[in-house]
C-alpha positions, 0 to 999 in steps of 0.5 A: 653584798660586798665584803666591805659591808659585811665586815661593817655588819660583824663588827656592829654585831660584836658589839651588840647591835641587834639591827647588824645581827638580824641582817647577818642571820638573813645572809645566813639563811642561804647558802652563798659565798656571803653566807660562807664568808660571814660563818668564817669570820664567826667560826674562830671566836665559836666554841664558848656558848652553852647550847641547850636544845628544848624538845618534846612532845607538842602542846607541852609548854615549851615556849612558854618554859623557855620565857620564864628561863630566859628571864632567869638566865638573865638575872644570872647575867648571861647573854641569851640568844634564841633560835624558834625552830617553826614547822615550815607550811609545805606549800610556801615552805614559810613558817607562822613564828609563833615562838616569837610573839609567845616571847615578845615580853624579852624582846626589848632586852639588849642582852637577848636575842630571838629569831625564828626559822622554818625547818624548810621541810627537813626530817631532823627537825633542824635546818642548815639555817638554823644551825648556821645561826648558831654557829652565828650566835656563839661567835657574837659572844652569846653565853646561852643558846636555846634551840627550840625544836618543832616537837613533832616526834622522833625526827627531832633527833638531829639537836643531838648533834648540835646541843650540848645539854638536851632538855626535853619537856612532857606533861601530865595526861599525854596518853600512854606515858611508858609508850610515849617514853620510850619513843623518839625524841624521848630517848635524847634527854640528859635533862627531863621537865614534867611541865604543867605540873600543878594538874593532879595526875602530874605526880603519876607522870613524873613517877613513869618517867624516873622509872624509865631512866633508872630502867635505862628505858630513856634517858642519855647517860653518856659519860656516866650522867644521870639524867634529873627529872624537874617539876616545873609549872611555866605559866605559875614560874614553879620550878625555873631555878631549880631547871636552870640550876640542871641545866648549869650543872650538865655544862659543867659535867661535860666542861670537867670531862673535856667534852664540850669541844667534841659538840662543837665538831659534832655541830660543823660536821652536821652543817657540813652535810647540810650543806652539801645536800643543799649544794647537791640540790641546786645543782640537780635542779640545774640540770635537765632530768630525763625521761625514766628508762623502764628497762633500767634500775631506777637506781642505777639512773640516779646514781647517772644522774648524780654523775652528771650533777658532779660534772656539771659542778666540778668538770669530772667525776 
Protein backbone atom coordinates (compact mmCIF):
# COMPACT_ATOMS: atom_id res chain seq x y z
CA UNK A 1 0.00 0.00 0.00
CA UNK A 2 1.39 3.05 -0.89
CA UNK A 3 2.33 5.55 1.70
CA UNK A 4 0.16 8.10 -0.02
CA UNK A 5 -2.93 6.13 0.73
CA UNK A 6 -1.74 5.16 4.14
CA UNK A 7 -1.36 8.80 5.03
CA UNK A 8 -5.12 9.62 3.65
CA UNK A 9 -6.24 6.49 5.88
CA UNK A 10 -4.52 8.34 9.28
CA UNK A 11 -5.79 11.09 8.69
CA UNK A 12 -9.61 10.07 8.02
CA UNK A 13 -8.77 7.99 11.27
CA UNK A 14 -7.87 10.96 13.35
CA UNK A 15 -10.77 12.16 12.60
CA UNK A 16 -12.99 9.19 13.66
CA UNK A 17 -13.54 7.34 10.71
CA UNK A 18 -14.36 3.81 11.57
CA UNK A 19 -14.10 2.26 7.95
CA UNK A 20 -10.22 4.55 7.86
CA UNK A 21 -9.46 2.70 11.45
CA UNK A 22 -10.45 -0.81 10.47
CA UNK A 23 -8.18 -0.84 7.70
CA UNK A 24 -5.27 0.58 9.57
CA UNK A 25 -5.72 -2.11 12.30
CA UNK A 26 -5.56 -4.82 9.19
CA UNK A 27 -2.26 -3.37 8.11
CA UNK A 28 -1.37 -3.55 11.59
CA UNK A 29 -1.83 -7.29 11.72
CA UNK A 30 1.46 -8.08 10.05
CA UNK A 31 4.28 -7.19 10.50
CA UNK A 32 5.53 -5.05 7.28
CA UNK A 33 6.97 -1.96 6.43
CA UNK A 34 3.39 -0.48 5.95
CA UNK A 35 2.68 -1.74 9.52
CA UNK A 36 5.95 -0.01 10.79
CA UNK A 37 5.15 3.12 9.04
CA UNK A 38 1.45 3.32 10.34
CA UNK A 39 3.01 2.59 14.23
CA UNK A 40 5.57 5.65 13.51
CA UNK A 41 2.84 8.05 12.41
CA UNK A 42 0.82 6.81 15.53
CA UNK A 43 3.76 6.63 18.12
CA UNK A 44 4.31 10.43 18.70
CA UNK A 45 0.70 11.28 19.57
CA UNK A 46 0.68 7.68 22.11
CA UNK A 47 0.79 7.95 25.58
CA UNK A 48 -2.68 9.71 26.96
CA UNK A 49 -4.95 6.54 26.86
CA UNK A 50 -5.64 4.76 30.08
CA UNK A 51 -5.13 1.10 29.14
CA UNK A 52 -7.42 -1.19 31.39
CA UNK A 53 -6.65 -5.17 30.85
CA UNK A 54 -9.74 -7.48 31.83
CA UNK A 55 -8.75 -11.13 32.72
CA UNK A 56 -9.50 -13.90 34.99
CA UNK A 57 -10.82 -17.17 34.80
CA UNK A 58 -13.04 -18.26 31.99
CA UNK A 59 -17.05 -18.41 32.18
CA UNK A 60 -16.58 -15.23 34.52
CA UNK A 61 -18.56 -12.82 32.74
CA UNK A 62 -15.90 -10.86 31.42
CA UNK A 63 -17.48 -9.89 28.27
CA UNK A 64 -20.76 -9.21 29.32
CA UNK A 65 -18.91 -6.71 32.23
CA UNK A 66 -16.83 -4.90 29.81
CA UNK A 67 -20.48 -4.01 27.85
CA UNK A 68 -22.24 -2.63 30.83
CA UNK A 69 -18.57 -0.57 31.43
CA UNK A 70 -18.18 0.70 28.04
CA UNK A 71 -21.81 2.21 28.46
CA UNK A 72 -20.70 3.66 31.63
CA UNK A 73 -17.45 5.17 30.47
CA UNK A 74 -19.52 6.78 27.87
CA UNK A 75 -21.81 8.44 29.68
CA UNK A 76 -18.48 9.66 31.35
CA UNK A 77 -17.69 11.23 27.81
CA UNK A 78 -14.71 8.98 27.17
CA UNK A 79 -14.02 7.71 23.75
CA UNK A 80 -13.71 3.79 24.14
CA UNK A 81 -11.81 1.40 21.99
CA UNK A 82 -11.86 -2.43 22.43
CA UNK A 83 -9.46 -5.01 21.79
CA UNK A 84 -11.23 -8.90 22.04
CA UNK A 85 -8.32 -10.91 22.35
CA UNK A 86 -9.87 -14.49 21.11
CA UNK A 87 -8.18 -18.12 21.55
CA UNK A 88 -6.93 -18.77 18.27
CA UNK A 89 -8.02 -22.44 16.57
CA UNK A 90 -4.55 -24.29 16.25
CA UNK A 91 -5.56 -25.70 12.99
CA UNK A 92 -6.39 -22.27 11.30
CA UNK A 93 -4.62 -20.35 13.59
CA UNK A 94 -8.26 -18.04 13.26
CA UNK A 95 -10.20 -17.07 16.04
CA UNK A 96 -14.41 -17.37 16.50
CA UNK A 97 -14.63 -13.38 17.96
CA UNK A 98 -17.24 -14.06 19.84
CA UNK A 99 -16.53 -10.90 21.89
CA UNK A 100 -17.67 -9.02 19.62
CA UNK A 101 -21.31 -10.24 18.86
CA UNK A 102 -21.55 -10.14 23.07
CA UNK A 103 -20.82 -6.23 22.53
CA UNK A 104 -22.74 -5.50 19.20
CA UNK A 105 -25.23 -3.37 21.47
CA UNK A 106 -22.29 -0.49 21.26
CA UNK A 107 -21.40 -1.17 17.87
CA UNK A 108 -23.23 2.00 16.42
CA UNK A 109 -21.63 4.57 18.76
CA UNK A 110 -19.27 6.60 16.98
CA UNK A 111 -17.28 7.24 20.11
CA UNK A 112 -16.72 3.33 20.43
CA UNK A 113 -14.49 1.12 18.77
CA UNK A 114 -14.06 -2.97 19.05
CA UNK A 115 -11.95 -5.11 17.41
CA UNK A 116 -11.10 -8.98 17.73
CA UNK A 117 -7.76 -10.71 17.33
CA UNK A 118 -6.65 -14.12 17.51
CA UNK A 119 -3.80 -14.61 19.94
CA UNK A 120 -2.09 -16.76 16.84
CA UNK A 121 -1.05 -19.39 19.59
CA UNK A 122 1.25 -17.26 21.62
CA UNK A 123 1.49 -18.27 25.61
CA UNK A 124 1.31 -14.74 27.12
CA UNK A 125 -2.14 -14.38 26.02
CA UNK A 126 -1.21 -11.21 23.78
CA UNK A 127 0.03 -11.02 20.31
CA UNK A 128 2.08 -8.57 18.28
CA UNK A 129 -1.19 -7.54 16.61
CA UNK A 130 -2.96 -6.90 19.60
CA UNK A 131 -0.56 -4.59 21.21
CA UNK A 132 0.15 -3.05 17.77
CA UNK A 133 -3.51 -1.85 17.94
CA UNK A 134 -3.24 -0.49 21.01
CA UNK A 135 -0.50 1.19 20.23
CA UNK A 136 -2.77 2.08 17.15
CA UNK A 137 -5.83 3.28 19.55
CA UNK A 138 -3.78 5.62 21.86
CA UNK A 139 -2.55 7.36 18.90
CA UNK A 140 -6.13 8.17 17.55
CA UNK A 141 -7.02 9.67 20.30
CA UNK A 142 -9.09 6.98 22.24
CA UNK A 143 -9.30 8.19 26.30
CA UNK A 144 -10.25 4.24 27.44
CA UNK A 145 -8.50 1.18 26.00
CA UNK A 146 -10.05 -2.12 27.24
CA UNK A 147 -8.00 -5.40 26.61
CA UNK A 148 -9.83 -8.49 26.89
CA UNK A 149 -7.48 -11.17 27.64
CA UNK A 150 -8.23 -15.15 26.62
CA UNK A 151 -8.81 -16.10 30.57
CA UNK A 152 -7.21 -19.13 30.16
CA UNK A 153 -4.71 -19.14 33.23
CA UNK A 154 -1.39 -18.33 34.21
CA UNK A 155 -0.08 -17.49 30.71
CA UNK A 156 -2.23 -14.25 30.74
CA UNK A 157 0.49 -12.42 32.34
CA UNK A 158 2.08 -10.39 29.49
CA UNK A 159 -1.16 -7.70 29.97
CA UNK A 160 1.19 -6.48 32.83
CA UNK A 161 3.15 -5.08 30.43
CA UNK A 162 0.71 -3.48 28.36
CA UNK A 163 -2.18 -2.16 31.04
CA UNK A 164 -1.98 0.24 33.02
CA UNK A 165 -4.72 -0.81 35.55
CA UNK A 166 -5.57 -4.69 35.69
CA UNK A 167 -8.66 -5.67 36.53
CA UNK A 168 -9.24 -9.43 36.98
CA UNK A 169 -12.75 -10.96 37.25
CA UNK A 170 -13.80 -14.30 39.47
CA UNK A 171 -17.27 -15.51 40.71
CA UNK A 172 -18.87 -17.44 42.92
CA UNK A 173 -18.49 -21.64 43.06
CA UNK A 174 -15.29 -21.63 40.96
CA UNK A 175 -13.76 -24.41 42.90
CA UNK A 176 -11.28 -24.30 45.52
CA UNK A 177 -11.27 -20.39 45.58
CA UNK A 178 -7.76 -19.96 48.02
CA UNK A 179 -6.18 -22.14 45.17
CA UNK A 180 -7.31 -20.63 42.33
CA UNK A 181 -6.43 -17.18 44.24
CA UNK A 182 -3.28 -17.93 44.41
CA UNK A 183 -2.64 -18.96 40.68
CA UNK A 184 -1.34 -17.17 37.71
CA UNK A 185 -3.05 -14.56 36.46
CA UNK A 186 -4.83 -13.99 39.87
CA UNK A 187 -1.79 -12.65 41.37
CA UNK A 188 -1.71 -9.26 38.48
CA UNK A 189 -4.70 -7.50 39.79
CA UNK A 190 -4.59 -4.02 41.04
CA UNK A 191 -8.42 -4.24 40.88
CA UNK A 192 -10.49 -7.16 41.94
CA UNK A 193 -14.21 -7.94 40.48
CA UNK A 194 -16.58 -10.94 42.23
CA UNK A 195 -19.00 -11.12 39.19
CA UNK A 196 -22.38 -12.87 39.39
CA UNK A 197 -22.59 -11.61 42.44
CA UNK A 198 -26.36 -12.14 43.15
CA UNK A 199 -25.71 -15.98 43.52
CA UNK A 200 -25.89 -16.88 47.32
CA UNK A 201 -22.29 -18.14 47.88
CA UNK A 202 -20.93 -14.99 46.55
CA UNK A 203 -20.43 -13.14 50.17
CA UNK A 204 -17.95 -16.58 50.90
CA UNK A 205 -16.15 -15.74 47.53
CA UNK A 206 -15.38 -12.07 48.22
CA UNK A 207 -14.54 -12.89 51.81
CA UNK A 208 -11.66 -15.48 50.32
CA UNK A 209 -10.56 -12.81 48.19
CA UNK A 210 -10.22 -9.62 50.70
CA UNK A 211 -8.36 -12.36 53.08
CA UNK A 212 -5.91 -13.11 50.18
CA UNK A 213 -4.75 -9.40 49.50
CA UNK A 214 -4.59 -8.21 52.84
CA UNK A 215 -2.27 -11.66 53.29
CA UNK A 216 -0.26 -10.52 50.49
CA UNK A 217 -1.29 -13.78 48.84
CA UNK A 218 -2.48 -12.01 45.53
CA UNK A 219 -2.88 -8.87 45.00
CA UNK A 220 -0.41 -5.96 43.00
CA UNK A 221 0.34 -3.30 45.43
CA UNK A 222 3.42 -1.85 43.67
CA UNK A 223 3.89 1.88 44.77
CA UNK A 224 1.79 1.39 47.92
CA UNK A 225 -1.78 0.66 46.21
CA UNK A 226 -4.08 -1.25 47.97
CA UNK A 227 -6.08 -3.43 45.51
CA UNK A 228 -10.25 -2.76 46.37
CA UNK A 229 -12.66 -5.83 45.71
CA UNK A 230 -15.84 -4.89 43.73
CA UNK A 231 -19.01 -6.63 43.76
CA UNK A 232 -20.63 -6.60 40.70
CA UNK A 233 -23.66 -8.63 39.15
CA UNK A 234 -23.12 -7.63 34.87
CA UNK A 235 -26.00 -8.88 33.49
CA UNK A 236 -28.40 -6.97 36.84
CA UNK A 237 -25.88 -3.70 36.04
CA UNK A 238 -25.07 -3.93 39.75
CA UNK A 239 -21.92 -2.51 40.87
CA UNK A 240 -20.88 -0.63 37.22
CA UNK A 241 -20.00 2.52 38.82
CA UNK A 242 -18.77 2.03 41.66
CA UNK A 243 -15.81 -0.42 39.12
CA UNK A 244 -15.40 2.34 36.71
CA UNK A 245 -15.05 4.68 39.83
CA UNK A 246 -11.97 1.93 40.73
CA UNK A 247 -10.79 1.97 37.77
CA UNK A 248 -10.51 5.82 37.55
CA UNK A 249 -9.13 6.24 40.95
CA UNK A 250 -6.10 3.55 40.00
CA UNK A 251 -5.21 6.02 36.69
CA UNK A 252 -5.19 8.71 38.83
CA UNK A 253 -2.85 7.05 41.62
CA UNK A 254 -0.33 6.04 38.88
CA UNK A 255 -0.61 9.80 36.98
CA UNK A 256 0.10 11.61 40.89
CA UNK A 257 3.25 9.32 41.08
CA UNK A 258 4.55 9.87 37.70
CA UNK A 259 4.30 6.26 36.48
CA UNK A 260 2.17 6.33 33.48
CA UNK A 261 5.22 6.90 31.13
CA UNK A 262 6.90 3.97 32.49
CA UNK A 263 3.79 1.59 31.14
CA UNK A 264 3.91 3.01 27.85
CA UNK A 265 7.65 1.87 27.52
CA UNK A 266 7.02 -1.17 29.25
CA UNK A 267 4.46 -1.78 26.30
CA UNK A 268 7.03 -0.89 23.30
CA UNK A 269 9.61 -2.81 24.68
CA UNK A 270 7.24 -5.84 24.70
CA UNK A 271 6.14 -4.87 20.89
CA UNK A 272 9.65 -4.70 20.31
CA UNK A 273 10.26 -8.40 21.24
CA UNK A 274 7.63 -9.31 19.64
CA UNK A 275 8.42 -8.27 16.87
CA UNK A 276 11.83 -9.80 16.62
CA UNK A 277 10.69 -13.36 17.22
CA UNK A 278 8.23 -12.61 14.44
CA UNK A 279 11.32 -11.25 12.28
CA UNK A 280 13.45 -14.13 13.46
CA UNK A 281 10.52 -16.87 12.22
CA UNK A 282 10.28 -15.89 8.88
CA UNK A 283 13.54 -15.97 8.34
CA UNK A 284 14.09 -19.58 9.82
CA UNK A 285 11.37 -20.25 7.79
CA UNK A 286 13.27 -19.02 4.63
CA UNK A 287 16.07 -20.90 4.96
CA UNK A 288 16.40 -24.77 4.67
CA UNK A 289 16.68 -26.96 7.82
CA UNK A 290 18.97 -29.57 7.94
CA UNK A 291 18.93 -32.96 8.81
CA UNK A 292 19.57 -33.24 12.86
CA UNK A 293 23.00 -34.57 13.54
CA UNK A 294 23.07 -37.62 16.42
CA UNK A 295 26.42 -36.92 17.23
CA UNK A 296 25.91 -33.63 18.06
CA UNK A 297 24.15 -31.24 20.85
CA UNK A 298 20.73 -30.55 19.57
CA UNK A 299 21.48 -27.36 20.92
CA UNK A 300 24.71 -26.27 19.69
CA UNK A 301 22.68 -27.06 16.24
CA UNK A 302 20.15 -24.43 16.95
CA UNK A 303 22.30 -22.06 17.94
CA UNK A 304 24.21 -22.87 14.05
CA UNK A 305 21.11 -22.77 12.69
CA UNK A 306 20.09 -19.11 14.23
CA UNK A 307 23.69 -18.04 12.86
CA UNK A 308 22.73 -18.53 9.61
CA UNK A 309 19.14 -16.95 9.95
CA UNK A 310 21.28 -13.94 10.82
CA UNK A 311 23.46 -14.26 7.87
CA UNK A 312 20.73 -14.91 5.54
CA UNK A 313 18.83 -11.28 7.19
CA UNK A 314 21.63 -9.22 7.82
CA UNK A 315 25.08 -10.48 5.57
CA UNK A 316 27.20 -11.13 9.17
CA UNK A 317 26.92 -12.42 12.12
Amino acid sequence: MRREVLDSLIERALGGDKLAIGKLLTVLEQPTPEAGYVLSRLAPRAGRAHVIGVTGIPGAGKSTLISKLIAEFRRRGYRVAIAAIDPSSPLTSGALLGDRLRMQLHTTDPGVFIRSVPTRGLRGGLALASIAMIEAFDGLGFDKIIVETVGVGQAETDIMHVAHTIVVVTMPGAGDDVQALKAGVMEIGDIYVVNKADKPEASRTIEYVKFAIETGEVGSRRYGWEPPVIRTSATLGQGIEELADAIDRHYKFLSERGLLREKLTSRRKLMLRLMAGRLISSVLESIEVPEPRLDASIYDQAVELLARACRAATGRC
